[in-house]
Every structure is written in structure tokens, then in C-alpha cells.
LOPA-282756 format. One record per atom (N, C-alpha, C): x, y, z. Coordinates in steps of 0.001 Angstrom, whole numbers, padded with zeros to 6 digits, always signed. Atoms other than C-alpha are relative to their C-alpha. Example, Ala and Ser with C-alpha at 12.3 -4.5 7.8 and 13.67 -1.06 7.14 Angstrom:
+000890-001190+000000+012300-004500+007800+000900+001200+000000-000820-001190-000060+013670-001060+007140-000770+001090+000730
//
This chain:
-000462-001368-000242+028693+042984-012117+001499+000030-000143-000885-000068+000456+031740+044001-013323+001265+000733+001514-001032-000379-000986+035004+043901-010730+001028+001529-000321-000399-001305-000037+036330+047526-010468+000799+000126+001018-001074+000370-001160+039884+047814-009210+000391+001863+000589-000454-001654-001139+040972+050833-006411+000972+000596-000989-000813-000434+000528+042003+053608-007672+000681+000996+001331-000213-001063-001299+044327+056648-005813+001141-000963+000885-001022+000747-000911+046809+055602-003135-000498-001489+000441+000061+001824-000226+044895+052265-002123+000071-000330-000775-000506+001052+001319+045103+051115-005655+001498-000109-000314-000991+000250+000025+048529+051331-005758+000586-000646+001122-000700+000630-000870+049429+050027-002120-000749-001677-000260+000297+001129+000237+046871+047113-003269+000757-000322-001426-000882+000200+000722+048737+046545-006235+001523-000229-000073-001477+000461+000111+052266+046446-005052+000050-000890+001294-000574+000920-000952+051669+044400-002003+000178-001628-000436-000256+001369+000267+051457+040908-004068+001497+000264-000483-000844+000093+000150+054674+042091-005275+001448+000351+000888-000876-000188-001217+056263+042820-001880-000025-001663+000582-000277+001621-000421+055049+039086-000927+000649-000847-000567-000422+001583+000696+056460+037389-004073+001431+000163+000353-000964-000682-000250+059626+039485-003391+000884-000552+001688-000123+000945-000788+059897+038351-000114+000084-001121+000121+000076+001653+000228+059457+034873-000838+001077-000158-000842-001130+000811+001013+062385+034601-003489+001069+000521+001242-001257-000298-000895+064650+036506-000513-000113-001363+001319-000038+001227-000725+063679+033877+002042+000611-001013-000428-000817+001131+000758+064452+030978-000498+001422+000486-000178-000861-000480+000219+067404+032558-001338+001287-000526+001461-000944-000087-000921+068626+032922+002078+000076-000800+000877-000121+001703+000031+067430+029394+002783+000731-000594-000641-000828+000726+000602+069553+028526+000587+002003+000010+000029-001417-000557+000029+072869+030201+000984+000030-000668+001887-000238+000410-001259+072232+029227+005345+001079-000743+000138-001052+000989-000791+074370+025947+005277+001262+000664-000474-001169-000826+000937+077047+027974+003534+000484+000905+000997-000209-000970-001017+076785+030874+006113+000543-001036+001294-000057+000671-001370+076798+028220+008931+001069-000325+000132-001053+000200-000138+079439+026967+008191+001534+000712-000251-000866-001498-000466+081468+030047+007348+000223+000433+001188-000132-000649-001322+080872+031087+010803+000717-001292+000828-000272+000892-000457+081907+027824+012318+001308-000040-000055-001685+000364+000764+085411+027265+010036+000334+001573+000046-000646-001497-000081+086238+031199+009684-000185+000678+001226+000116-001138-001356+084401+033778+012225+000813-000563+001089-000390+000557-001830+084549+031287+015143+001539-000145+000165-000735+000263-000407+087895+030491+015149+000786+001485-000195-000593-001453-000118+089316+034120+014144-000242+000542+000956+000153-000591-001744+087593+035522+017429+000380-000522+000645-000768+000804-000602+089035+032718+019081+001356+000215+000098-001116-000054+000097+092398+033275+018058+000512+001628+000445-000278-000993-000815+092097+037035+018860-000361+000028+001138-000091-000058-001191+091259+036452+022206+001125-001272+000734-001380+001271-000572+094018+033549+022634+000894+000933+000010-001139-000818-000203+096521+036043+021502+000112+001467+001089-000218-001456-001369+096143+038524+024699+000128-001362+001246-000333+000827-001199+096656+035203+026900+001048-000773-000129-000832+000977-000018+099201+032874+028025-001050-001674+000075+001113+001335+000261+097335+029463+026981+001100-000442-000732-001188+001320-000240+099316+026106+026452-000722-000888-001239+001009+000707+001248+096054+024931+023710-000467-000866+000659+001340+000715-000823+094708+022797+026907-000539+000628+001016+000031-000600-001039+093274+023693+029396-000554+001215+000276+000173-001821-000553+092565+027610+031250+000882+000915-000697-000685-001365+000610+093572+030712+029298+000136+001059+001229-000671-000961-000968+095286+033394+031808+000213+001248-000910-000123-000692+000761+094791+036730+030360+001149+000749+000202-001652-000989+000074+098417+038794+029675-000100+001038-000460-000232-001235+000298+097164+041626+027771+001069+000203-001096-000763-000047+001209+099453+042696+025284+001101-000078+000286-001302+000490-000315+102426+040889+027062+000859-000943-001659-000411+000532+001159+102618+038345+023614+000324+000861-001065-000542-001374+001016+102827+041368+021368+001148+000925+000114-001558-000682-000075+105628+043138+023161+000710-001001+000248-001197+000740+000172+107438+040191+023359+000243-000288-001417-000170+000179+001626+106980+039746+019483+000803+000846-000467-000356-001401+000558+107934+043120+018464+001343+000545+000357-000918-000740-000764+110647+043956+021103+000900-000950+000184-000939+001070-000399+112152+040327+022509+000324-000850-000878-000311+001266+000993+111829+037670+019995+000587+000705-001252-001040+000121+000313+114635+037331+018228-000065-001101-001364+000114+000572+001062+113622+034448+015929-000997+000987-000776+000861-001059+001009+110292+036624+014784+000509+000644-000826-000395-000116+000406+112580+038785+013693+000972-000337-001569-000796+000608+000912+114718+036671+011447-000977-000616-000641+000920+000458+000877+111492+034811+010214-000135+001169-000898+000825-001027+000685+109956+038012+009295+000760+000604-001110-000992+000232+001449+113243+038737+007136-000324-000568-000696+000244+000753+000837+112854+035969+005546-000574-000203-000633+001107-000355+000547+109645+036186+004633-000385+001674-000983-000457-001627+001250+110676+039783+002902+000589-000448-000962-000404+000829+000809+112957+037839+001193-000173-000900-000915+000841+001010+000739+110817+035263-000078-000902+000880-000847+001180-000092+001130+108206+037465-001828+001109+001249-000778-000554-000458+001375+110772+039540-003148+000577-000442-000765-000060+001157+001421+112250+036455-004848-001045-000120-001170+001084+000721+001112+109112+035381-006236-001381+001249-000405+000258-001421+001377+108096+039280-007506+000979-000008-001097-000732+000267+001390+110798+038843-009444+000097-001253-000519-000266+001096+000804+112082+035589-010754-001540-000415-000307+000874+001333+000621+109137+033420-011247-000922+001051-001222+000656-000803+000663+107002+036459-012553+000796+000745-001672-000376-000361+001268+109842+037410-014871-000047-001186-000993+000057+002124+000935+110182+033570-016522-001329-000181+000060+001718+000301+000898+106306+033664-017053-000145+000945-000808+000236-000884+001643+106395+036414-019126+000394+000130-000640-000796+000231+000887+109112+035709-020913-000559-001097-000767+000439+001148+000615+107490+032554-021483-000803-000094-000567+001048-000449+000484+104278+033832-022209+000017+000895-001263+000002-000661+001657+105437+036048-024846+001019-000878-000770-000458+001131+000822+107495+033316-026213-000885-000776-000680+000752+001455-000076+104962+030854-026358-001816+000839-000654+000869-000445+000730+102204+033261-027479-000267+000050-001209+000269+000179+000868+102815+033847-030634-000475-001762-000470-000237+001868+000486+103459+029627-031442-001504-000178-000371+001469+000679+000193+100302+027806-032977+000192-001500-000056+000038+001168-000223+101727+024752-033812+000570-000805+000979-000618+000638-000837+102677+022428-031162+000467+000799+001420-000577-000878-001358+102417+025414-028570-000955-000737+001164+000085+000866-000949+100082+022898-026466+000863-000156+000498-001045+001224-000833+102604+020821-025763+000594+000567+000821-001036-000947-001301+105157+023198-024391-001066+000830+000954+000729-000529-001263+102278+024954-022202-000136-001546+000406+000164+000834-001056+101501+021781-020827+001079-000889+000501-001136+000562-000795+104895+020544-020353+000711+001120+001008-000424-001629-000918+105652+024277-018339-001164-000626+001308+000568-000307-000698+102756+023786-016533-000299-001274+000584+000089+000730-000295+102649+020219-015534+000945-000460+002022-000911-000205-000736+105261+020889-012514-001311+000262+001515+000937-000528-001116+102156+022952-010778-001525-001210+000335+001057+000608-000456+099966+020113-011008+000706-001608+001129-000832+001072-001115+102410+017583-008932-000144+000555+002034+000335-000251-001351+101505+017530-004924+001264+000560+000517-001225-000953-000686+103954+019749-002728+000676-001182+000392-000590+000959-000915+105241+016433-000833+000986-000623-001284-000942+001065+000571+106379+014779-003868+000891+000800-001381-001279-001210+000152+108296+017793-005352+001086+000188+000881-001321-000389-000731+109883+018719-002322+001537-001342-000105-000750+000992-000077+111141+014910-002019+000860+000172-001321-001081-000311+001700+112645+015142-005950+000919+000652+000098-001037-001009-000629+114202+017868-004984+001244+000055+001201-000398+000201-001626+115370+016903-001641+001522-000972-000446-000992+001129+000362+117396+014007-003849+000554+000706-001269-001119-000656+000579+118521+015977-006521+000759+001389+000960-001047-001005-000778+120053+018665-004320+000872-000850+001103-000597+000834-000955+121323+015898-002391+001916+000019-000406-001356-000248+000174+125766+016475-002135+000370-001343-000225-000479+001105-000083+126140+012833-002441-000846-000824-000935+000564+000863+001279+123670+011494-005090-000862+000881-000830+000153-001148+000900+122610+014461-006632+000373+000475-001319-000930-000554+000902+122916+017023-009531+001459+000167-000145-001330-001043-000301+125942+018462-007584+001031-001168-000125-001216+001308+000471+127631+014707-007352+000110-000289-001415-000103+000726+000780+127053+013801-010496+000909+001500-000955-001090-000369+000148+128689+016801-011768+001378+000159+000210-001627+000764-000290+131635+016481-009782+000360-000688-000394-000847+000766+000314+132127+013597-010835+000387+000166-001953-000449-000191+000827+132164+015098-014357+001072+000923-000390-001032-001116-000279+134855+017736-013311-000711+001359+000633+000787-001907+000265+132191+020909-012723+000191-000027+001674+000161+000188-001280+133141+021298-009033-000668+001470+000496+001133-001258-000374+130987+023824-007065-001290-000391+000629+001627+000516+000421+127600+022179-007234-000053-000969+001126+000215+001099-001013+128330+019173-004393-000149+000293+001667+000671-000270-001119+126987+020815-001388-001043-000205+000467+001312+000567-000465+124455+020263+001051-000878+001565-000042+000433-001381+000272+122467+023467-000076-001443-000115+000720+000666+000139-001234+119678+022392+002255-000176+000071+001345-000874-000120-001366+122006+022070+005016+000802+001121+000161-001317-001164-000306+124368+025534+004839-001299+001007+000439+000738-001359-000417+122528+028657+006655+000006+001078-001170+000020-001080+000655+123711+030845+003750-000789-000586-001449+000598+000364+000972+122044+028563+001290-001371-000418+000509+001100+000801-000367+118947+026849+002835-000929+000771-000605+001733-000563+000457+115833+029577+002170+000424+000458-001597+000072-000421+001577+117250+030352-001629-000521-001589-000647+000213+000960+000710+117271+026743-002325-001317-000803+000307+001871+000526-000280+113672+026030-000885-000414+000833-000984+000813-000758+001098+112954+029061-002794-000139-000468-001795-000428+001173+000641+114234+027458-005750-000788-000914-000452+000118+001207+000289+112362+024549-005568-001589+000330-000253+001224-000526-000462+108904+026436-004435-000154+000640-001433+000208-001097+001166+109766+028536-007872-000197-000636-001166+000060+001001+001638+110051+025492-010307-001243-000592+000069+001355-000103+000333+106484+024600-009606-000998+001046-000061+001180-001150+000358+104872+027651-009533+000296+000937-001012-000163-000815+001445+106082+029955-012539-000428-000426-000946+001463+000709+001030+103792+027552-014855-001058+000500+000041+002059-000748-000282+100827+028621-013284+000036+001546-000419-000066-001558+000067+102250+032282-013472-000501-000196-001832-000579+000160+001262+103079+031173-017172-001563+000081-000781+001056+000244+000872+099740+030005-018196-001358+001167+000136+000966-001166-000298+097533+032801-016648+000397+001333-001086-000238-000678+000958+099460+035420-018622-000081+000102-001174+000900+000477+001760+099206+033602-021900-001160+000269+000024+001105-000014+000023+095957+033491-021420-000817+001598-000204+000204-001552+000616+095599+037382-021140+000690+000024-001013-000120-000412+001103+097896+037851-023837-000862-000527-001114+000999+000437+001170+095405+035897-026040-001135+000866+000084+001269-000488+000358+092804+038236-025618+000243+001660-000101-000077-001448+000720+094457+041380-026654-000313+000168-001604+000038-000073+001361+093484+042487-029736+001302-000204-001034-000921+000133+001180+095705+041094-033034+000297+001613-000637-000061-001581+001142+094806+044844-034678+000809+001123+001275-000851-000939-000872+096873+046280-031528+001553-000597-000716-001228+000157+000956+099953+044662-032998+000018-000144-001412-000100-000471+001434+099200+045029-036508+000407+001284-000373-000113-001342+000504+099021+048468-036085+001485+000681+000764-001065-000062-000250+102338+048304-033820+000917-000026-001094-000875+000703+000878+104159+046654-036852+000116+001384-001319+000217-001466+000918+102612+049765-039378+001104+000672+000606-000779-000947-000530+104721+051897-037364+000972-000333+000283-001915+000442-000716+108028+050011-036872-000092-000308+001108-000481+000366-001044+107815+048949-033713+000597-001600-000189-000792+000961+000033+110197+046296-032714-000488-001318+000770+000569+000943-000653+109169+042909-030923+000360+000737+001261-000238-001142-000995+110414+045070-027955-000863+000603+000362+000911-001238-000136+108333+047627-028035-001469-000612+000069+001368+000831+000380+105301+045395-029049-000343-000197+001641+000334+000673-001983+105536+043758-025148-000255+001076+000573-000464-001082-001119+106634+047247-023878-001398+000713-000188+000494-000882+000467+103951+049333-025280-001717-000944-000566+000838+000786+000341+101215+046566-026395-000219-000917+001018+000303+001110-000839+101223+043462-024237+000084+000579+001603+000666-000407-001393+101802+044930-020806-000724+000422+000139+001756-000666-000539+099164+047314-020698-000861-000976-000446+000795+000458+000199+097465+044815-022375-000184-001200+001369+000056+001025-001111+097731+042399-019225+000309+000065+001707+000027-000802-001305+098099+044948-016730-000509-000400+000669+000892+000424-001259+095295+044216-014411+000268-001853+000420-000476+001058-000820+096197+040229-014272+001417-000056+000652-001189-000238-000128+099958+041242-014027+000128+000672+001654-000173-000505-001262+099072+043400-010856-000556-000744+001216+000498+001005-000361+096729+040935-009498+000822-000879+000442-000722+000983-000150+098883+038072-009563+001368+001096+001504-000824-000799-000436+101456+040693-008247-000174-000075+001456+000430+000075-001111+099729+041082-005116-000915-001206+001119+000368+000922-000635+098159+037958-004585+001813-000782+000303-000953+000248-000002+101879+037026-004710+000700+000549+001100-000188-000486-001663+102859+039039-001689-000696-000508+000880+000525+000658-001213+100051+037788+000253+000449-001517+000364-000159+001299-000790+101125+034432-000012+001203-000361+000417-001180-000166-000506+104458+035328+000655+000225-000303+001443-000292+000101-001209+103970+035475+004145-001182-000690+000348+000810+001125-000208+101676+032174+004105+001113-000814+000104-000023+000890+000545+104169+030135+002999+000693-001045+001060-000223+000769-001635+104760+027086+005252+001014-001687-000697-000139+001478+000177+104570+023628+003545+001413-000056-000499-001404+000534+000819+108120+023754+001308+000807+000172+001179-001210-000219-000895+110211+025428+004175-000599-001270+001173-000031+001135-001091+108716+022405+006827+000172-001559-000713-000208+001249+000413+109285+019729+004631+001417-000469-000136-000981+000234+000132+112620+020315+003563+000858+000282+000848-001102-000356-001082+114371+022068+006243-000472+000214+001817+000965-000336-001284+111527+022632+009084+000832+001514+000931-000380-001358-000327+113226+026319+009308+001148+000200+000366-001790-000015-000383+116980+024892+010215+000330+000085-001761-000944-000302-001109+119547+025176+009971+000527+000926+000545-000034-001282-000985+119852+027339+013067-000864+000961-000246+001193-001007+000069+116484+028769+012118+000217+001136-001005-000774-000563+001114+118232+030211+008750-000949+000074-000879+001419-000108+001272+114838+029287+006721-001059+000123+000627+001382-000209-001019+112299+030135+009416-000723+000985-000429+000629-000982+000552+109490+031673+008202-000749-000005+001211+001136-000065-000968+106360+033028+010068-000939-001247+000049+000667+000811+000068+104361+030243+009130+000578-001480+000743-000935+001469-000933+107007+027271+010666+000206+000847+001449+000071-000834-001080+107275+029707+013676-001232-000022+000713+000757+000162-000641+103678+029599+014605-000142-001456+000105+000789+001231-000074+103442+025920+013962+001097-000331+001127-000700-000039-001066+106498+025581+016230-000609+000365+001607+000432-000654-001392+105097+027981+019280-001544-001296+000290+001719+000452-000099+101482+026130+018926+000222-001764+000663+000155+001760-000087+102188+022262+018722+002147-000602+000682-001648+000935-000538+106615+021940+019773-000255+000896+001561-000183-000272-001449+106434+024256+022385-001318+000624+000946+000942+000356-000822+103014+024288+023681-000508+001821+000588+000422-001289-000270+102479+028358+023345-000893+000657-000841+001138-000409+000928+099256+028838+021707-000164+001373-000107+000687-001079+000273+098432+032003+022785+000827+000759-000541-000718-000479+001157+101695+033199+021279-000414-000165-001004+000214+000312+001124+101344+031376+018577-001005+000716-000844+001368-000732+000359+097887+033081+018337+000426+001599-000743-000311-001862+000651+099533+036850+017765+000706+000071-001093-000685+000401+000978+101870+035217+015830-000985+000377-001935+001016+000579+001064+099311+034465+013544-000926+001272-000427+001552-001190+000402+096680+037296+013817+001411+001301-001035-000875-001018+000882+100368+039485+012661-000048-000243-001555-000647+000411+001029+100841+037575+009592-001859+000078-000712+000914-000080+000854+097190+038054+008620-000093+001531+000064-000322-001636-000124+097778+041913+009622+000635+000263-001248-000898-000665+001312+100532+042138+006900-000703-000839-001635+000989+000673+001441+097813+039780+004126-000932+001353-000035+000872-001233-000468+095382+042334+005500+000410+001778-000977-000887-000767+000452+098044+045092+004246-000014+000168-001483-000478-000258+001104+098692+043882+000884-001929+000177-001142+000977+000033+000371+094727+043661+000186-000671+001470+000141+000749-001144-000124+094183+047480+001651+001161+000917-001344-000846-000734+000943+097225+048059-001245-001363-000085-001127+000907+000433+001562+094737+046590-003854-001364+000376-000067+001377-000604+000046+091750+048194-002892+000151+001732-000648-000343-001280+000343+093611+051133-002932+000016+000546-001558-000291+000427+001060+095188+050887-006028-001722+000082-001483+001546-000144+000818+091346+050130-008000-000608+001614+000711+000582-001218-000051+090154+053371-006241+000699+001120-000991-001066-001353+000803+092940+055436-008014-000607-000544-001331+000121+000164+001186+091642+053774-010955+000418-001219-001162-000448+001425+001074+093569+050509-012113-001081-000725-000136+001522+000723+000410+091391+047912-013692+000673-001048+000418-000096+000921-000600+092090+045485-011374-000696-000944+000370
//
């Protein structure tokens, strides 16, 4: 006898329930699979971010009993502290260095180095070889050529060029340019090679048809290559602010934020409050601020794609 399948509403709820079970079964696997991933997201991220916002409303020492203060660490941030202040300069300072300089010397370089075919390897990977050297053993290079006594600056002196034989590590009015400086000669490679990389994938028949019309190598960048590299250009742009007020490792290696707290950023400031002077739960607001103003430059870039950039 011949099997005769339901018709009418039970033939269709019998018909789509094997495909609600198989459906189910690839979301289970799925989300069996992504678990140790989640787990440990919550472990290394959530947990300690709720942690750290409830440290920063207490006076806590990082052993021991937390004593809740309320938003005593925040008005002392905002209102009393006096270094915060001068970090938080600094840290203005720093990403508006490195919006300009490093970003302008990659695209200079990038449209230099774009056109080239032969032998333009080489020079990208001698640009970009700087960013693949560890932070520790840059800063040190650095640490000895800026050195006033066996340095660039001596060894010019001793060729007559006087100027150059200072301790530009050691002066307050020099210290955070010349970290910056040093922070800028390994990273404008990386800027360097990301941009090339968009400019290679603009269309050739956009500057062919520039050239029909007279435009000048000028105009070509102005009018061709930026828009053409707009969206990594703004990108970079803003991931470039956020890490502005990350940045930790160059200013504690070379100067640990002296002299007289002249290169103190936010980032040597919390590591200070947390581990020299034993004020976590400062340290804690410290901290939740400086992801407030990352926080900031990410509600720019959301923004920003809603209006429409192709970001």
C-alpha cells in the first residue's frame, strides 16, 4: 500500500520539523564550538572589566579588603590630580604627532614607491623592516644613539655641527618629542605598507583617464589616490587616536614618564598608582577613563559609517 504524505497544515508542520531538528543541531555544534572561545573571553575580558569598575569606586591597595569611596577617585582625577592632568596633555600631544607626521611620510612614501616595479620590494621591505624589530630593542638603539656622549649628537660635535649633543631623553622640554621620535621610526612602515597596498588596487584607468585631461602628478593623489584610499586612510586615522592614549611601553622604557613627569602618559600613570604606589582602585578609574576616551574615538567611527563613509 502506497505511503501517502499529510496534506494541509499537518503536512507542512510534519515537513518542516526535520528541518527545525537538523537546524538545531548545526546551532548547538556551532555553539559547542565557539564555548572555549566565549569562556575564555569572559574570564580575560568581561571578568576583569567588571572588576575594575567596581575597584574604581573604592580605595583598594590590590591586597586585601576593598573600602567603598564612591566617586571620591573620580573627583580626585578630574579636580585634584595634577599629574592626570599633565599626562592627559601629553597624551593629546602624542596622537596629534602621530596624525600627522608618521601618516604624512607613509603617504608620501606610498605614492613614491607605488608607481616603482623594479626593485620596489626592496625599498618596501627595507621601510618596513623597523616595524618588525621588538619595542625593547629599538628603544635601547635609540637610547644609545640619542645618547650626548656616544651618540649621533657626539659624534657630530665632534665634526663641528654643535646643537645635537644633548641629553634629549633627559631635558623636560625634550623628553616626550624624542620618545615620540623614536615610537615614529618604527611605525610609519606599517602606515607605509598598508597604504601602498590600497593604492594598488585603485583602478590604472582612473589615472589614465586623469593624464587624458592634464592632470598633474598633484592632482592625480589629490583627486585620484585619496579618495581612492579614503576608507583605509580614515581607519588607520582613528585606530591611530585610539592607541594614542594606550601608549605605555616606549615612554616606560626610555624615560618611565621623567623627567619631573614631563613624558607621563596615562598609561605609565596607571602602572605607577597600581604597582609603585599601591593605589589600585585609583589606578582602576584611571584606567576605565582612558578606555572612556578609546570608547570615544570608536563612537566617532561608527558615527562617521552612519553618515555614509565606507569605512
Amino acid at each position: 500500500m502506497a505511503h501517502t504524505q499529510p496534506t494541509g497544515v499537518a503536512g507542512v508542520q510534519a515537513r518542516a520539523a526535520p528541518r527545525r531538528r537538523r537546524f538545531s543541531q548545526r546551532a548547538i555544534v556551532a555553539w559547542l564550538f565557539m564555548l572555549p572561545i566565549l569562556v575564555l573571553f569572559a574570564l580575560v575580558v568581561i571578568g576583569p572589566s567588571i572588576a575594575a569598575v567596581f575597584y574604581s569606586f573604592t580605595d583598594w591597595s590590590g591586597i586585601g579588603k576593598a573600602e567603598w569611596v564612591g566617586l571620591a577617585n573620580y573627583q580626585k582625577l578630574f579636580f585634584q590630580d595634577l599629574s592626570f592632568r599633565k599626562a592627559f596633555s601629553n597624551n593629546i600631544i602624542w596622537m596629534i604627532i602621530f596624525l600627522i607626521i608618521p601618516v604624512t611620510l607613509a603617504l608620501f612614501a606610498a605614492g613614491v614607491l607605488a608607481p616603482v616595479r623594479r626593485g620596489g620590494m626592496m625599498f618596501r621591505a627595507a621601510l618596513f623592516i623597523p616595524y618588525l624589530l621588538p619595542t625593547v630593542i629599538v628603544a635601547q638603539i635609540w637610547r644609545n644613539l640619542l645618547s650626548p656622549t656616544q651618540g649621533i649628537g657626539a659624534l657630530l660635535a665632534n665634526w663641528g655641527i654643535a646643537g645635537f649633543d644633548r641629553a634629549f631623553l633627559g631635558l623636560s622640554q625634550t623628553a616626550l618629542y624624542a620618545i615620540a621620535f623614536v615610537n615614529n621610526w618604527q611605525w610609519w612602515g606599517f602606515l607605509m605598507v598598508l597604504f601602498l597596498a590600497a593604492m594598488q588596487n585603485i583602478p590604472r584607468e582612473l589615472y589614465d583617464a586623469a593624464r587624458i585631461d592634464g592632470a598633474s602628478r598633484l592632482d592625480e593623489f589629490r583627486y585620484v589616490t585619496l579618495p581612492g584610499i579614503m576608507p583605509t586612510l580614515v581607519f588607520m586615522l582613528l585606530m591611530t587616536a585610539i592607541w594614542s592614549f594606550l601608549i605605555f611601553d616606549y615612554v616606560w622604557i626610555l624615560t618611565q614618564g621623567g623627567p619631573a613627569g614631563s613624558s607621563e602618559v596615562l598609561g605609565t600613570l596607571v602602572y605607577k598608582n597600581a604597582f609603585n604606589r599601591f593605589e589600585a582602585g585609583y589606578a582602576s578609574a584611571i584606567g576605565l577613563t582612558m578606555s572612556a576616551l578609546a570608547g570615544l574615538m570608536i563612537v566617532i567611527f561608527i558615527m562617521l559609517r552612519r553618515r555614509g563613509w565606507e569605512i
